[in-house]
C-alpha positions in Angstrom: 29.4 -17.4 -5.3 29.5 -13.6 -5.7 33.3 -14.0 -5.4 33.5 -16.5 -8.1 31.0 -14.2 -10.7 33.3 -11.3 -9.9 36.7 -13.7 -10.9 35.1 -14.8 -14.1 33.8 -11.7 -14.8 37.2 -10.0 -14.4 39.0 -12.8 -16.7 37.4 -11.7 -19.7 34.6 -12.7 -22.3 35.9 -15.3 -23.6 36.2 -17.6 -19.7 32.9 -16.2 -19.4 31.7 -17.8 -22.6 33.2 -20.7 -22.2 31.9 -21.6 -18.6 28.3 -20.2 -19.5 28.4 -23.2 -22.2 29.5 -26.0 -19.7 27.3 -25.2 -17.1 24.7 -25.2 -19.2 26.0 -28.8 -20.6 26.7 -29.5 -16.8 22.9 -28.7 -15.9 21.1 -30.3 -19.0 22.5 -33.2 -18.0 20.3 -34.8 -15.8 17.3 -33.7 -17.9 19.1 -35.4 -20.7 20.1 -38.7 -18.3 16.0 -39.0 -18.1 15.0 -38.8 -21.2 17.6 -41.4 -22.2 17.2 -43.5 -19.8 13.1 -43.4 -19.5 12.5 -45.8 -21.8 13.9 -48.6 -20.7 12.8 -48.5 -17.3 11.6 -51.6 -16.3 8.2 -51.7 -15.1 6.7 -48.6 -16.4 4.1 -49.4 -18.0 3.5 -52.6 -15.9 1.2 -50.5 -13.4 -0.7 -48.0 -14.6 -2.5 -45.2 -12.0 -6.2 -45.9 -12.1 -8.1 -43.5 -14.0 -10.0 -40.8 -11.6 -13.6 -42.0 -10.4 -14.4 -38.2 -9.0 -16.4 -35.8 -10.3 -14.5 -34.1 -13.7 -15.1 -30.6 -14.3 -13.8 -30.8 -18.4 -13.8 -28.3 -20.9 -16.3 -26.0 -19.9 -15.0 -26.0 -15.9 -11.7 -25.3 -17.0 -13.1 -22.5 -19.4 -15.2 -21.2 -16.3 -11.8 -21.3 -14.2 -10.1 -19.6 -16.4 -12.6 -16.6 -17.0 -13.3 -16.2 -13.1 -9.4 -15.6 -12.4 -8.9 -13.4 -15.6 -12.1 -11.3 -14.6 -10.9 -10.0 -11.3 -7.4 -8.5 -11.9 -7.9 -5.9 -14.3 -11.2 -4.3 -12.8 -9.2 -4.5 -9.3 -5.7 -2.3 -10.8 -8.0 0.2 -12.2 -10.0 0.6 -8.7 -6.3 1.2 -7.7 -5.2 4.1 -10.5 -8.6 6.2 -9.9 -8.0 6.1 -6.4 -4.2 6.8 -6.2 -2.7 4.9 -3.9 -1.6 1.2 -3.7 -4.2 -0.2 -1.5 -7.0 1.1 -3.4 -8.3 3.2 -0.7 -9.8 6.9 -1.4 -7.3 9.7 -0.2 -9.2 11.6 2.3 -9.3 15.6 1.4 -9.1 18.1 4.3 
């Protein structure tokens, strides 16, 4: 593969270009074949999942989630800068 970058790269812009735009045609294919093809699927609708029965946590738990993993990082990197190394633990002085 690094071979084959190196090639193109040495044949100039504009083979460059030109295969940067297929193989992004050649990738959004699939994605495209889905979407197309999606809606008629037979049966799709026919069975739909059953909605949860467990406990929901909403708005509020999802708020509360959100908070409790934003909270920690940015106390814990400046534990790290006052202490001056990576791991966060206090340089010893001799």
């Amino acid at each position: 593969m690094v071979v084959t970058c190196v090639a193109l790269n040495l044949a100039g812009i504009r083979v460059v270009g030109l295969t940067s735009v297929w193989l992004f045609f050649l990738l959004s294919l699939p994605f495209a074949l889905i979407v197309l093809l999606s809606p008629v699927k037979t049966g799709a609708y026919a069975d739909p999942h059953a909605v949860s029965t467990g406990a929901s946590v909403g708005l509020l738990g999802a708020v509360l989630v959100a908070m409790w993993n934003y909270m920690g990082w940015d106390n814990r990197f400046d534990d790290c800068a006052r202490s001056g190394t990576a791991a966060g633990k206090p340089i010893r002085e001799r």
